[in-house]
Each structure stands twice: as C-alpha cells, then as structure tokens.
C-alpha positions as a printed NumPy array, in Angstrom:
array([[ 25.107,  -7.295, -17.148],
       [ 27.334,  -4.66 , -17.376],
       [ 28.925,  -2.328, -14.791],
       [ 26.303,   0.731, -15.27 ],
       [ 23.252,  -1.775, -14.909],
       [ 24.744,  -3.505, -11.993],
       [ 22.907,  -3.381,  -8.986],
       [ 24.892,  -1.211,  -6.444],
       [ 22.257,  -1.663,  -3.208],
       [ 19.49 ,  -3.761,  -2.488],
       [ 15.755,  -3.279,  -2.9  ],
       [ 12.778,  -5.239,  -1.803],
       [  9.68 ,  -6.167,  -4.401],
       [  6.883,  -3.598,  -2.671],
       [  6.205,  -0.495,  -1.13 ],
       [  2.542,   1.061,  -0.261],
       [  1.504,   3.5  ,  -2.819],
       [  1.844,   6.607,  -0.989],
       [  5.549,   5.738,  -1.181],
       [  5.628,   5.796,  -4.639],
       [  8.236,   8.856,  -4.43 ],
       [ 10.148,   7.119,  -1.441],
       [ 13.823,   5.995,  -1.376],
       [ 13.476,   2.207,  -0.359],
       [ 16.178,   0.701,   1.957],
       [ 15.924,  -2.364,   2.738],
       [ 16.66 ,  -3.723,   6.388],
       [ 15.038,  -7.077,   5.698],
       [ 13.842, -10.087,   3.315],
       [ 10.761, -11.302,   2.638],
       [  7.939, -12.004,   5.523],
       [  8.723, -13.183,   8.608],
       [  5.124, -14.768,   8.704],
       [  4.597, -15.457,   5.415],
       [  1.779, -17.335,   5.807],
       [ -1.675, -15.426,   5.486],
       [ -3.668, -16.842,   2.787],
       [ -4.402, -13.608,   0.551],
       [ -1.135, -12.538,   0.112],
       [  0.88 , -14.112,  -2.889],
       [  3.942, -11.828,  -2.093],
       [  6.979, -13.764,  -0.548],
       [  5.932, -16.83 ,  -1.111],
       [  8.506, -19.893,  -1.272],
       [ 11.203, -16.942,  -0.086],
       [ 12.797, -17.554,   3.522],
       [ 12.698, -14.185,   5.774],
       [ 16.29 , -12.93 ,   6.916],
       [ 17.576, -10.056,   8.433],
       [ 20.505,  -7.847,   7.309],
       [ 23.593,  -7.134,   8.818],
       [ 23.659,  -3.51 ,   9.733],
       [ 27.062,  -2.904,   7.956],
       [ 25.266,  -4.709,   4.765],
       [ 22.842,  -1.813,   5.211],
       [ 25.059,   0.461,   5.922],
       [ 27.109,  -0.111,   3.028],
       [ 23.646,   0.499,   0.462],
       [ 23.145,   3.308,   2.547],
       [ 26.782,   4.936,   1.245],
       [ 26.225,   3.807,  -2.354],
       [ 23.039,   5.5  ,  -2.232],
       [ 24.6  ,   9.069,  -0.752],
       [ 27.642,   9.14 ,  -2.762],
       [ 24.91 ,   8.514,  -6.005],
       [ 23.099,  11.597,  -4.434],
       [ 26.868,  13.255,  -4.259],
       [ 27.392,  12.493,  -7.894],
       [ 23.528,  13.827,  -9.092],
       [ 23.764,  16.8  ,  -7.139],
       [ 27.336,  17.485,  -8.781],
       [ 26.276,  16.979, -11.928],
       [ 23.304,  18.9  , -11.888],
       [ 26.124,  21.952, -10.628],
       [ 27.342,  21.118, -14.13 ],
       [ 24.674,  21.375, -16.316],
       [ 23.502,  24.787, -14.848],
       [ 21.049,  23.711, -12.667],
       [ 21.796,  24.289,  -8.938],
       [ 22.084,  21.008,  -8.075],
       [ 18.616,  20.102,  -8.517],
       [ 17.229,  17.351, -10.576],
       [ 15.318,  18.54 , -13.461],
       [ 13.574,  16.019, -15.645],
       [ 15.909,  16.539, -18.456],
       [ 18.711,  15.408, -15.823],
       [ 16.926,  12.803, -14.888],
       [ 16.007,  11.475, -18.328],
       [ 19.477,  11.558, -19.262],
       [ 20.929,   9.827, -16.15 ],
       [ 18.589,   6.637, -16.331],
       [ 19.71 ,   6.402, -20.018],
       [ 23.672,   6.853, -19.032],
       [ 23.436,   5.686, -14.97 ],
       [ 20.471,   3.349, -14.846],
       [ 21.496,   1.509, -11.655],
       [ 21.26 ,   5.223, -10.244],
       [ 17.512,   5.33 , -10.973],
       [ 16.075,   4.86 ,  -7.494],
       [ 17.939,   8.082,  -6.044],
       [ 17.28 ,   9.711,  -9.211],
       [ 14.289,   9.48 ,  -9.466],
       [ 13.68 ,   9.962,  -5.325],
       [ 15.877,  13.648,  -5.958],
       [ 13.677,  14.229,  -8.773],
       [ 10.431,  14.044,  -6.903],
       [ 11.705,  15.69 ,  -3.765],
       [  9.591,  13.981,  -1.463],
       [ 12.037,  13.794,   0.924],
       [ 10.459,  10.278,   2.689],
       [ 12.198,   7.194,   2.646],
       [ 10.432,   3.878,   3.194],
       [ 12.156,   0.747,   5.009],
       [ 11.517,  -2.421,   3.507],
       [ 10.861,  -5.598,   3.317],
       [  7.191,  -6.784,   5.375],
       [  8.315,  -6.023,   8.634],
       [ 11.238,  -4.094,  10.115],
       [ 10.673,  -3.564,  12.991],
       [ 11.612,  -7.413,  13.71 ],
       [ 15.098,  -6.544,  13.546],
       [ 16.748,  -5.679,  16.762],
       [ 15.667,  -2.341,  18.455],
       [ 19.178,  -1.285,  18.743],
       [ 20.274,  -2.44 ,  15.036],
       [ 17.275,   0.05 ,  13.685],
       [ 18.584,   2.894,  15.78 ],
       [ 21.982,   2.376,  14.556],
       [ 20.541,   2.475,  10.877],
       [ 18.047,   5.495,  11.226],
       [ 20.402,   7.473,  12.788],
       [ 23.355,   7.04 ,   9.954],
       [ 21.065,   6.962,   7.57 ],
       [ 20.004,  10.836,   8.371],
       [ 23.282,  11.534,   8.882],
       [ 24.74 ,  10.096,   5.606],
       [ 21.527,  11.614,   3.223],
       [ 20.551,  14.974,   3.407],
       [ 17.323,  16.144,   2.817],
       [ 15.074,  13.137,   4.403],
       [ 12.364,  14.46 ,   6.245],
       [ 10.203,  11.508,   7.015],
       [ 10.987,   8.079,   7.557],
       [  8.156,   4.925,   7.379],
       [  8.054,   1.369,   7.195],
       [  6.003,  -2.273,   7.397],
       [  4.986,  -3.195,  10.475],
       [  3.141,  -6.547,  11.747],
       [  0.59 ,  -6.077,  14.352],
       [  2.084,  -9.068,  16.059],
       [  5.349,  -7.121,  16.512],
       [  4.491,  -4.118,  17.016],
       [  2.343,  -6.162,  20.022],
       [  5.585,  -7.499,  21.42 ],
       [  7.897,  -3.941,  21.457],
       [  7.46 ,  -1.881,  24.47 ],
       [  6.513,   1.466,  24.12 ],
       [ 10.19 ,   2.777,  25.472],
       [ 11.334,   0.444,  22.688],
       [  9.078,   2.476,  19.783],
       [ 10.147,   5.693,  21.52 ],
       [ 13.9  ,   4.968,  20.645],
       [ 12.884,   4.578,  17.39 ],
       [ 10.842,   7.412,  16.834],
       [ 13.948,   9.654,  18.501],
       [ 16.165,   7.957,  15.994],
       [ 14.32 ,   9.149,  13.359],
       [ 11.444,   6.614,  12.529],
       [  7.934,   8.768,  12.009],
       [  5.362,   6.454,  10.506],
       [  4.201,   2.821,  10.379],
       [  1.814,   0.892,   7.977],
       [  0.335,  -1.795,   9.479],
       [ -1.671,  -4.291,   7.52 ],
       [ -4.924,  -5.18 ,   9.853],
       [ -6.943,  -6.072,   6.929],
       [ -9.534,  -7.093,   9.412],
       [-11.388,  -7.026,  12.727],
       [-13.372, -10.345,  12.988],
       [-10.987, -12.82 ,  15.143],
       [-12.875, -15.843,  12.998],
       [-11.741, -14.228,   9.828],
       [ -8.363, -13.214,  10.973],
       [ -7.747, -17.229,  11.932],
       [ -9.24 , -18.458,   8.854],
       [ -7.28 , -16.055,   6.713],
       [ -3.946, -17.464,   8.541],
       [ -3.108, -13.459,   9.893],
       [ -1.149, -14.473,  12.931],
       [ -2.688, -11.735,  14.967],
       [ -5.935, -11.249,  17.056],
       [ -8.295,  -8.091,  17.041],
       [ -7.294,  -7.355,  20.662],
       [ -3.416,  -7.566,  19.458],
       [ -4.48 ,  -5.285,  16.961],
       [ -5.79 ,  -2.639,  19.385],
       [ -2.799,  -2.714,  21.467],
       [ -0.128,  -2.645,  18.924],
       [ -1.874,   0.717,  17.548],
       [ -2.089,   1.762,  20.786],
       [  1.218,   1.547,  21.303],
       [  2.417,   2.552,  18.161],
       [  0.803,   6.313,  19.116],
       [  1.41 ,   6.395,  22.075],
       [  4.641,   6.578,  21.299],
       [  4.642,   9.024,  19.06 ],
       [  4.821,   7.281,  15.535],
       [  1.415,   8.478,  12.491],
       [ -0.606,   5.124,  12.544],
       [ -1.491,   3.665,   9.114],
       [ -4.173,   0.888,   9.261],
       [ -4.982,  -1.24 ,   5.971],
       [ -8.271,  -2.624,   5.535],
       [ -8.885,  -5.45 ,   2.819],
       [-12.363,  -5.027,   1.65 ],
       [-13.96 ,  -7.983,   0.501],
       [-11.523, -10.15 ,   2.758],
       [-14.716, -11.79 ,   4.203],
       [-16.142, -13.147,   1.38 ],
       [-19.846, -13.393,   1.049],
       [-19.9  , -15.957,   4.367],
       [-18.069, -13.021,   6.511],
       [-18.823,  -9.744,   4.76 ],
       [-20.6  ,  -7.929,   7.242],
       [-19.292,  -9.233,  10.32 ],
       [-15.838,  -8.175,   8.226],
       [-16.684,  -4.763,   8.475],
       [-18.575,  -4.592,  11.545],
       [-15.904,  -5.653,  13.596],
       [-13.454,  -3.858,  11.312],
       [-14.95 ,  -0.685,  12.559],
       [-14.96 ,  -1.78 ,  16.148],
       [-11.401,  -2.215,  16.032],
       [-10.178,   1.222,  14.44 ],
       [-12.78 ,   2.913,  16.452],
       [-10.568,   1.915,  19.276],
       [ -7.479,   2.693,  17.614],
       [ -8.463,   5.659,  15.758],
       [ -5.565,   5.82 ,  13.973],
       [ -4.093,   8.383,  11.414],
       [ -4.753,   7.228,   7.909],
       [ -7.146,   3.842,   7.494],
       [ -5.772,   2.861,   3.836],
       [ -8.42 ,   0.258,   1.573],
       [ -7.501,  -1.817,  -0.994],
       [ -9.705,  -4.302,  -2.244],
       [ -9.341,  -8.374,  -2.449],
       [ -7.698,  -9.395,  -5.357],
       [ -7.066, -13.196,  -5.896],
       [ -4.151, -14.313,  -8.157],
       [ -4.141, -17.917,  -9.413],
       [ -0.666, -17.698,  -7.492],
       [ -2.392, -16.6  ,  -4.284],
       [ -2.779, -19.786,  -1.27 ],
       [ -6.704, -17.99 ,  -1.552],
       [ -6.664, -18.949,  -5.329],
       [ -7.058, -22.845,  -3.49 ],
       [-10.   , -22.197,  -1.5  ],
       [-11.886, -20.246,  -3.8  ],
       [-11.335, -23.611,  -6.321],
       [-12.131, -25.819,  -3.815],
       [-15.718, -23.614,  -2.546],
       [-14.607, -22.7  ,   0.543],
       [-14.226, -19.205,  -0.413],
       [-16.6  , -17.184,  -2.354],
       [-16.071, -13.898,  -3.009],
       [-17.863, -10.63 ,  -3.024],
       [-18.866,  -8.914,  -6.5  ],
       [-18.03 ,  -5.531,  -7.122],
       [-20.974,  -4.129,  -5.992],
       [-21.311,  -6.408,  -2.849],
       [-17.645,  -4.876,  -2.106],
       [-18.932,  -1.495,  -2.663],
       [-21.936,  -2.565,  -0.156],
       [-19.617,  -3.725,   2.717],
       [-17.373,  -0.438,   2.251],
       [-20.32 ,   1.581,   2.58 ],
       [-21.077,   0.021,   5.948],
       [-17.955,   0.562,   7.199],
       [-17.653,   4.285,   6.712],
       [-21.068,   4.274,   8.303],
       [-19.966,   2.547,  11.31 ],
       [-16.431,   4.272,  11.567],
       [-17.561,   7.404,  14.224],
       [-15.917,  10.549,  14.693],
       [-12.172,   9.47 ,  13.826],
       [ -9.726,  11.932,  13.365],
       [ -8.346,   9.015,  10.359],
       [ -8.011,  10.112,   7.219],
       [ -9.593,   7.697,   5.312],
       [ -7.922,   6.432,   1.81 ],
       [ -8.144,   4.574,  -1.08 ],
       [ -5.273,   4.723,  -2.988],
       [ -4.681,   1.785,  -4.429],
       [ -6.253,   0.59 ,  -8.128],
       [ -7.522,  -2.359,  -6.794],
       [-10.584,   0.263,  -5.288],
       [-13.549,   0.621,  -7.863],
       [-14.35 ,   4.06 ,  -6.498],
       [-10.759,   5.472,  -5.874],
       [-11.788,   8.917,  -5.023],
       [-13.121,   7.66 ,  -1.807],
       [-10.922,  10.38 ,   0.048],
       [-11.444,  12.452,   3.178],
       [-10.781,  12.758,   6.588],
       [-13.68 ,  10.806,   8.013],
       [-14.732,  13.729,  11.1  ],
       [-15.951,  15.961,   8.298],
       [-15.9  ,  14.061,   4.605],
       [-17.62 ,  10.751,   5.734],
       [-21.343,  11.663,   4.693],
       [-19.954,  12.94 ,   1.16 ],
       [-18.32 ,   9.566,   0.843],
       [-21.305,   7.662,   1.236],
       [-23.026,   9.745,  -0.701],
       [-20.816,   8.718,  -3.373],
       [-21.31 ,   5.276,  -3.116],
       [-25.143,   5.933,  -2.91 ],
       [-24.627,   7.617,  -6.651],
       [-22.892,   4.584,  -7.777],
       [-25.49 ,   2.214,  -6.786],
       [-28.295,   4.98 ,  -8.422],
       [-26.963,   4.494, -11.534],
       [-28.717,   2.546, -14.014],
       [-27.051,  -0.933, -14.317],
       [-26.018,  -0.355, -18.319],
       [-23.979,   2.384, -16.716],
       [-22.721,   0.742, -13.698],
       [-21.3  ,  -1.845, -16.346],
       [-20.18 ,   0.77 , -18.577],
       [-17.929,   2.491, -15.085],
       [-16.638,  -1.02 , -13.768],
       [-15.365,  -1.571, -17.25 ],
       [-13.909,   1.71 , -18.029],
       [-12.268,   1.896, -14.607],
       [-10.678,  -1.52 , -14.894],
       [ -9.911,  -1.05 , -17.842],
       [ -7.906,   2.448, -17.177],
       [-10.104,   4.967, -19.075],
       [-12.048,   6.11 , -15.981],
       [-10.627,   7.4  , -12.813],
       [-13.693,   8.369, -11.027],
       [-18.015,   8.761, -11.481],
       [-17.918,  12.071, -13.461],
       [-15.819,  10.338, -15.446],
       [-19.162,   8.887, -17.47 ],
       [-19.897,  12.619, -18.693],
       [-16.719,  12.619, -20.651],
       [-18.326,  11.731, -23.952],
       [-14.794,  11.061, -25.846],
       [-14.035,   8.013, -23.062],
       [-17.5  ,   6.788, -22.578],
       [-17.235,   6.647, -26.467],
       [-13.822,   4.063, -26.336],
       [-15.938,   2.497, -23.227],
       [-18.487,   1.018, -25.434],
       [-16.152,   0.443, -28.66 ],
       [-14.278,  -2.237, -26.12 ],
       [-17.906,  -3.291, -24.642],
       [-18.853,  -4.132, -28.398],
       [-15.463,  -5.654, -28.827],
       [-15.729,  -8.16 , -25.455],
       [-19.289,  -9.035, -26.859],
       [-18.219,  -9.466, -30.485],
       [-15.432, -11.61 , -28.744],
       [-18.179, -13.823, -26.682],
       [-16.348, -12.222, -23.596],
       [-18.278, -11.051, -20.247],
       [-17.55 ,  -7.733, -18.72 ],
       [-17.773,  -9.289, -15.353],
       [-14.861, -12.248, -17.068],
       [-12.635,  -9.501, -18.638],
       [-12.515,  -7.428, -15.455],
       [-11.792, -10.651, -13.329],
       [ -8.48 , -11.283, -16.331],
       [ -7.418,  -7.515, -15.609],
       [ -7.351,  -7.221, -11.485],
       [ -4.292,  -9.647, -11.042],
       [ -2.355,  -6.602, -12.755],
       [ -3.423,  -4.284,  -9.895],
       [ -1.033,  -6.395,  -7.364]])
C-alpha cells in the first residue's frame, strides 16, 4: 500500500441510504448487541468505543483534506468548489481523499456518525466530538447517526438535549418491528413499549425521528400481527420519516439457520407487498414521511408523507397486484434485475424488450424467475 492509498481516518462498513452523500465519522465499532438474528453485519467483530482524541485526530485529517481540496480548487479556477473534473482527478492522484471529496462534491452538507450505535458512548465524550467537529469543518449543516431503541430507552431526555445543543439533529433507529413475540424471537433486545418511549424521548427532545421497518420480518407465521402491531407502535410515536426495507436473508445471516432448519418461512414477494399494504392502511394520520429507499423494496417509489400521499400509495400497490401475473413476473424480474425502477416502467418497450430476452435466457438456462431473483437480493445488503 502506498502512502496516497493509505488510510488517513477511519470508516465503518454502513450507512442508511439517505446518507449516501454524508461524511462518515466514526465514534464506534461494530454492534454493541450484535445479536439479532436478521442482521449479518458485525458478526464475529467485538463492539468498542473510541477514544475521543482517536476521533478527534480523523476529524483533523479530514478538515485539513477539505483545506487542501478547497485550495486546490482556488488553483484550477474554480472558487474553491469541487467540480466533477476536480473530483475525478483527485481520486485518481489522492484516493485516500475520496470520502471528503466526494462529500465537497455533493454538497450535502450532513455528516453521519457511525458505527450501529453512538449514542452508547458517553454523553459527555459525544458533546466533546460534535462540538469540535463543527468547529474544525465548515459547512456541516446536519448531523445524524445509529441509534438502538434500547439506548436511546436508557438516556434521559436532558441527556439527548445536550446532544442536540451540541450539534446532533437526527437519529435512525432500527425498530424493524412492533410484535413483542417477534421482537424476542428475532433476538432485538428491545420491547415495543421500549420502543415507544425511546421515540418519545428522542422528540421530545428535539432530535427528527427515523423509524425502520423490516417488511417481511414476520415470516408467513407472524406477517400480519408484524404489521399490525408495527402500526400500533409508530402510531404512538409518530415519528418523522418511517424508512422500509425489505427482509433479505444471506446464507451468512444467523436467519439463513432457521429458515434451513423450517423454523422460518418467509414471505414471497407478493405476500410482502400484501403485509406493506396493510400497514399503510393501518398507519393513521402521521405527520411521517413514509420511505422506501432502499433496493431491497419491490415497489421503491412507495414515497409520500403519509397525512396526504397514503391512499395514492395503496393505490399503487392495488395496480401491482391488478396486473396480469405474466407481467407481475416480467416487473419482479426487471426490477431485480436493475432494468426497472418503478410500474410505468413496463410501458418502456426498449426495457420490457431486454426483460424478456433474459426471461428466455433463465428458461433456456432451466432457471426460475422466482430462483434467479432469490441469487440476486443478497447483493442489495
């Protein structure tokens, strides 16, 4: 490895998709729970905190890199801001730069605190690192992390407050579910009621709430109850974005074992699709946003805030299941496969055309649609 591909910070392995354009910092390793059975992430890794001048000391790398961009840019004529031609040319010649690169490139402005849960570390070791970090990097205007429910639970509300005055503005908190016998089966560490009051708190104190929902986490034993109870439990919340992502099971996943074994059976697409519909239907009057941005979702453009987009939502859904079944199969395979992004993407002629080339391909091949698809959603993780 040589000196300009040396690491010069540290960076955790994930990041929600709306922080796609975030700088990542990263306060701490790996899961402190680390134990829930659908998540393949962290696994056989030990959870540790940072010490704050460790942080502290990414945190300077990371501003004198945005020193050094914004100088250069000076240089080449542009103002100091990062044009793509800039930042082509500095991943080829800086390419342990890339993160702040490509973060002053996008000008989002958001930074995102990893790893699983920060907010384990001590309350006064994150208010030492929020407020250097704003001092030391200009231009951040929103800060957001990973938090567990069961955490979240334990801080006061005083506690959150000092974080939110430091600088912190948003959590995402994985809930997944609301049905207690699915949360203890799935090994989540957390009870619906914990739930409730950890949101609570979390807005109370003046931090945006994001809520993840796994659909499909029940299985075909739990489904319903899944989302039933799901519902009941944001409904309380009613928190400011409820983000979906659905169930995917890696052979790497502790899941991967039960489904093997028969103790797990999970839902089909459209079974999924059934069990989403439900819970829009039984989410009432939220001022949540309601999301699905993540690949893992058949119908991604499920998008709107639910007081005034949740009819057109299940509408959609309802157009999905009117479809006739050859062209149900021909969406689930051109979606998984990356040629569709959403329904009206079936009167595009030119892709339904490469749809059914690879349909006749999978079939010439002996292969399932339903087999291929299963092959392709490990890649969504």
């Amino acid at each position: 490895m040589t000196d300009k591909t040396k690491a010069l910070f540290e960076q955790g392995p994930i990041r929600p998709p709306s922080e796609a354009t975030s700088l990542f910092i990263r306060l701490t390793r790996n899961c402190p729970w680390n134990r829930c059975l659908f998540c393949p992430v962290y696994k056989g890794e030990r959870f540790s905190r940072r010490e704050v001048a460790e942080i502290k000391a990414d945190i300077d790398a990371m501003a004198d890199i945005v020193d050094r961009v914004r100088a250069f840019s000076w240089r080449r004529g542009s103002g100091g801001q990062v044009t793509l031609e800039i930042a082509s040319r500095l991943q080829r010649e800086e390419p342990a730069w890339l993160p702040v690169v490509a973060w002053l490139y996008y000008g989002s402005g958001a930074v995102f605190l990893q790893d699983a849960d920060s907010l384990a570390a001590p309350v006064d070791d994150l208010v030492e690192v929020l407020e250097y970090l704003r001092r030391r990097i200009p231009g951040i205007r929103r800060i957001t992390t990973y938090a567990r429910s069961r955490t979240l639970f334990r801080r006061s509300v005083a506690e959150l407050r000092r974080l939110v005055e430091a600088g912190l503005n948003r959590v995402h908190v994985g809930l997944e579910s609301g049905w207690d016998p699915l949360l203890e089966y799935m090994q989540k560490g957390v009870r619906s009621e914990q739930h409730v009051e950890a949101g609570l708190k979390a807005k109370e104190a003046g931090l945006e709430l994001s809520e993840y929902v796994i659909l499909g986490l029940g299985g075909r034993k739990m489904w319903r109850e899944h989302a039933l109870a799901t519902a009941r439990v944001l409904n309380r919340i009613n928190p400011h974005f409820i983000r979906v992502r659905t169930l995917i099971i890696p052979p790497f996943s502790p899941l991967f074992e039960e489904v093997k074994r028969g103790s797990f059976v999970p839902l089909e697409e459209d079974r999924v699709l059934e069990e989403e519909k439900l819970l829009l239907t039984e989410l009432k009057a939220l001022d949540a946003v309601f999301c699905s941005d993540h690949h893992s979702n058949l119908l991604q453009e499920l998008q709107g805030h639910l007081a005034r987009d949740r009819e057109r939502m299940i509408d959609l859904i309802d157009s999905y299941f009117n479809l006739p079944a050859e062209q149900k199969s021909l969406f689930r395979l051109g979606r998984r496969a990356g040629y569709f992004r959403s329904l009206d993407d079936l009167n595009n002629a030119a892709l339904s055309v490469s749809v059914e080339r690879l349909g006749r391909r999978l079939a010439e091949e002996g292969l399932s649609v339903d087999g291929y698809i299963q092959n392709l959603l490990p890649r969504y993780l």
